[in-house]
C-alpha positions as CSV (number, residue, x, y, z in Angstrom):
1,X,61.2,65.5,-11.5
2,X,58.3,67.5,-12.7
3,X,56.3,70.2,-10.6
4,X,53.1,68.0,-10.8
5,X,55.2,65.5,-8.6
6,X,56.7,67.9,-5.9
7,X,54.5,68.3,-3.1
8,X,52.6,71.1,-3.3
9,X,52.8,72.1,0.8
10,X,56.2,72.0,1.3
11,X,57.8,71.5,-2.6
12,X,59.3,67.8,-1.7
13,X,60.7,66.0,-4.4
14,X,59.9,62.1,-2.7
15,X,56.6,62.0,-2.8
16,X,55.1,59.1,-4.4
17,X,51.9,57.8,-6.2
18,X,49.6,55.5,-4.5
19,X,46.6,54.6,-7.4
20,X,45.2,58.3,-8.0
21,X,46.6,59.8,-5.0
22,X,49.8,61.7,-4.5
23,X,51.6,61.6,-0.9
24,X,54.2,63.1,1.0
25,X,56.5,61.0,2.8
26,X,57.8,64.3,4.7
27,X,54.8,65.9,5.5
28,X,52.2,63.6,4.9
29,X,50.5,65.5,2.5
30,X,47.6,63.6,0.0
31,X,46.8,65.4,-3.6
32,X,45.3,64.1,-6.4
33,X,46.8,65.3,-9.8
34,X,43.5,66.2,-11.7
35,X,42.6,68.0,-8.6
36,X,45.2,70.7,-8.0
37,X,45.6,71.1,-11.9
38,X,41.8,72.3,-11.2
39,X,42.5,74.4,-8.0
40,X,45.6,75.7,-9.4
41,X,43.6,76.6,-12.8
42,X,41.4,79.3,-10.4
43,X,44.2,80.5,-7.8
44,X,46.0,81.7,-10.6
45,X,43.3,83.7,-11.9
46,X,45.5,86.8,-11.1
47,X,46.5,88.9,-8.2
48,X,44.3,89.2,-5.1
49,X,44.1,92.2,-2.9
50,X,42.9,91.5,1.0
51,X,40.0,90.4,1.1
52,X,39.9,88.2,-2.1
53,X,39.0,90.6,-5.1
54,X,41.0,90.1,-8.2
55,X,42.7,92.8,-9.8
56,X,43.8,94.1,-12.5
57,X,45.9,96.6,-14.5
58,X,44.5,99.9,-14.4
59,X,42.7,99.3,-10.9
60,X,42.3,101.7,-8.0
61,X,43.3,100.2,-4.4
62,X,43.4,101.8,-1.2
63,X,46.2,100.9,1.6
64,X,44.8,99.4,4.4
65,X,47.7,100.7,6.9
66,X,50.4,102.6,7.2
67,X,53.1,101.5,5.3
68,X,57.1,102.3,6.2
69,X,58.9,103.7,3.1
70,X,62.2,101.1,2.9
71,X,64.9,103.6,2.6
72,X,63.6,106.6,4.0
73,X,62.1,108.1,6.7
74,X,58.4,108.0,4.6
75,X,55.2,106.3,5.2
76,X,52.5,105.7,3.0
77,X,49.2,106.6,5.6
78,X,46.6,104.0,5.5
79,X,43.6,105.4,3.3
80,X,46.0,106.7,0.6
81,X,44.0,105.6,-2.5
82,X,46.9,104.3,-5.3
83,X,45.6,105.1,-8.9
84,X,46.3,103.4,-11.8
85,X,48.4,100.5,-10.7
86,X,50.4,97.8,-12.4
87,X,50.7,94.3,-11.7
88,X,54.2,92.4,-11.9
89,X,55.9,89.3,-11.2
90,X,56.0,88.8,-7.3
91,X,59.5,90.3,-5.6
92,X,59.7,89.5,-2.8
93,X,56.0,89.3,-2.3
94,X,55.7,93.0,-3.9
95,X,53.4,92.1,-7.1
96,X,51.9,95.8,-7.7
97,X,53.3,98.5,-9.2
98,X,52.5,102.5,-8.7
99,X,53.1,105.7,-7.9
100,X,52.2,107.7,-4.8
101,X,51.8,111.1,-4.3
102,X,54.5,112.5,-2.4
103,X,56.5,109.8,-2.8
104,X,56.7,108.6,-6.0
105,X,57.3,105.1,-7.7
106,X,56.8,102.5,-5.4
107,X,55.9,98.8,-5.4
108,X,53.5,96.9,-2.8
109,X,52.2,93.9,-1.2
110,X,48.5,92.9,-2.5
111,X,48.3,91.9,0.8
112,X,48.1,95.0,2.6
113,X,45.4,96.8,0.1
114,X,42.1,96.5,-0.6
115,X,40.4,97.2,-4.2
116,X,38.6,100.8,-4.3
């Protein structure tokens, strides 16, 4: 079954077509094709930080809160401005790339940063 079948809201592979609409038997979820090909066109215009900016490689963010280092007994203070960051395939949710000074190579949620 192709992706443009699965639901979209909860990645069922039953839905069914019902004349331009798709629907979810499980979750009762409507889509039309042409219109998520659209909306999925501008959500992947790249990564977002919190409150909606795009960014990109290069950019300057600052962390919106403090941040426990996984590992150690670190944590990256909310205000830190990250320079220079990289963007990556999500792990785990952790799609940026950086260092930090005084603690070094680290990756990060876009969620929890803001661009600077």
């Amino acid at each position: 079954m192709t992706d443009a079948t699965k639901c979209p809201k909860c990645n069922s592979e039953h839905a069914y077509q019902d004349r331009d609409l798709w629907i979810c038997p499980e979750c009762a979820h409507e889509w039309s094709a042409a219109g998520d090909a659209a909306a999925e066109a501008t959500q992947e215009a790249g990564v977002r930080d919190a409150h909606g900016n795009v960014l990109t490689d290069g950019d300057s963010v600052i962390v919106m809160k403090d941040l426990k280092v996984k590992g150690s007994s670190s944590v990256v203070k909310g205000g830190t401005k990250v320079r220079n960051i990289r963007l990556q395939d999500a792990t785990d949710g952790h799609n940026i790339a950086c260092k930090i000074d005084g603690i070094g190579a680290m990756n990060l949620k876009s969620e929890f940063v803001k661009k600077a």
